[in-house]
C-alpha positions, 0 to 999 in steps of 0.5 A: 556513487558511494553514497548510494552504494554503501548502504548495501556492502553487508549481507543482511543490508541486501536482505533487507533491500531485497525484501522490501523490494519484494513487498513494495511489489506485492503491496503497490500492485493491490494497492492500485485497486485500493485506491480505485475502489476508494478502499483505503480505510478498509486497507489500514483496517485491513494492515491492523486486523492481522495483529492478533494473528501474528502476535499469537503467533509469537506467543504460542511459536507457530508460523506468523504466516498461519496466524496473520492468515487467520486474523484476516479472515475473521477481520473479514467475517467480522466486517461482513456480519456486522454489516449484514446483521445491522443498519450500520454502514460498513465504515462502521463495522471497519472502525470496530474491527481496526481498533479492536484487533488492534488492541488484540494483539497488543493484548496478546503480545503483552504475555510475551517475556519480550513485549516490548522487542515482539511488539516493535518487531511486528508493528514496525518490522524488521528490515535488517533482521530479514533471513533466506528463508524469510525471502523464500517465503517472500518470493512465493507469496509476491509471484501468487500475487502478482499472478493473481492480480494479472489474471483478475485484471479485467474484472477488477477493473469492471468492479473498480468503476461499475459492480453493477456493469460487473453483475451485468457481464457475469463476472461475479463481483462479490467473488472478484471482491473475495478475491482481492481481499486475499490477494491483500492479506497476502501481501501484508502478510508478505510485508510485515517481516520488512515493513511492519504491520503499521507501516505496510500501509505506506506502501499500499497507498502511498505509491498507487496514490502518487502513481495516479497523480502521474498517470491517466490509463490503469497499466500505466498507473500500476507499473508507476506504482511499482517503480515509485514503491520500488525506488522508495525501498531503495532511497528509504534505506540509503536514507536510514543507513547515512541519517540514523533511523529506523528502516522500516519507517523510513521506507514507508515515510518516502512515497507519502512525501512522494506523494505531496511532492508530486501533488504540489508540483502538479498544483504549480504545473497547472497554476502555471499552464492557466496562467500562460493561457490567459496571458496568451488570451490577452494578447490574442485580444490585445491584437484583435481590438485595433483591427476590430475598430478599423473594420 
């Protein structure tokens, strides 16, 4: 038990669990409706456009939150004119703006006096480095999510398997759509003080995916997706306290390998179930012939 335990003795040790935990929340819940909407390269876009924001941020000391804010929107107003302006397809105007942010704020963070330190901190953030406030900060941005989420619920679901059925019923999907991009720059802005801008992405995808694996109705898909989010905090960082390695990496790293864990497990189940079925059948058949040939 100690073995589990022992990684949280100190203060800044549970600051950092609590932190995740919070961002693991935020970050598995918009992350269900990602991988239902297929969105996943435009949420790792998404984790990457708010770079510059953060790192001038840094730069000119002002509130990371207030710059990460700005870089999405114009993430988004970026992707938006590019597809409305042109004949390419939006994966396309995604592609420009992830590898252009991205060298933004690597641009910007290089006129930092502390390049390398800025920039680890926020490409990969700073688990053991979580204060109070940054907590405080945390809690309130988790509770608009996970309200905003509950309430969006129905029409997110509509949007996620027919926009058109969405338009038919009024439920203004390119509004829900609005919606749900905030709802996932709040919580990569959330996040990236525990996890990082790069590494949130872990927990965005990895737990909803594995949660879908596991799962055949929405709710259940998306508390799945909490607890396996949730507890990939929690194992990252016993993890990263007894083997030596980064935490923040470590807790983005657990629910990927959940994830091919659970599909691999799935495969075999399924290989296993055929396999019983048709070994059932031949004996079924092997039964039937010899009372077939008598009558």
């Amino acid at each position: 038990m100690d073995w589990f335990l022992e990684p949280f003795a100190l203060g800044f040790q549970q600051r950092a669990l609590l932190g995740g935990l919070i961002a693991a929340v935020m970050a598995s819940m918009v992350g269900v409706w990602l991988v239902l909407r297929g969105m996943s390269f435009f949420g790792d876009a998404f984790v990457h456009g708010v770079l510059p924001g953060i790192a001038a941020a840094v730069v000119l000391d002002f509130s990371p939150y207030l710059g990460a804010a700005i870089a999405a929107v114009f993430m988004v107003a970026g992707i938006e004119y590019v597809h409305r302006t042109t004949t390419l397809k939006e994966d396309t105007g995604i592609g420009l703006l992830f590898v252009g942010m991205l060298a933004l704020g690597v641009v910007i963070i290089s006129k930092s006096t502390s390049y390398s330190g800025s920039l680890t901190s926020i490409l990969f953030g700073d688990a053991f480095g979580v204060t109070t406030a940054d907590l405080v900060g945390q809690a309130v941005l988790a509770a608009v999510v996970v309200l905003g989420t509950l309430a969006l619920y129905r029409p997110l679901l509509v949007l996620a398997f027919s926009p058109q059925k969405a338009q038919a019923l009024g439920m203004r999907p390119k509004l829900v759509h609005a919606l749900l991009l905030v709802l996932i720059a709040m919580a990569v802005i959330g996040s990236f003080q525990s996890v990082g801008t790069l590494l949130v992405f872990g927990l965005l995808v990895g737990p909803p995916a594995t949660a879908a694996l596991l799962s055949r109705t929405i709710p259940r898909m998306i508390v799945y997706s909490i607890l396996i989010a949730s507890a990939s905090v929690w194992f990252g960082l016993v993890l990263s306290y007894h083997l030596g390695t980064a935490g923040s990496a470590t807790m983005a790293l657990v629910p990927i390998t959940a994830f091919f864990v659970v599909l691999a497990a799935t495969r075999l189940r399924r290989r296993v179930r055929a396999g019983l079925a048709n070994r059932n059948g031949h004996s079924l058949s092997a039964l039937l012939d010899p009372l077939e040939g008598s009558a």
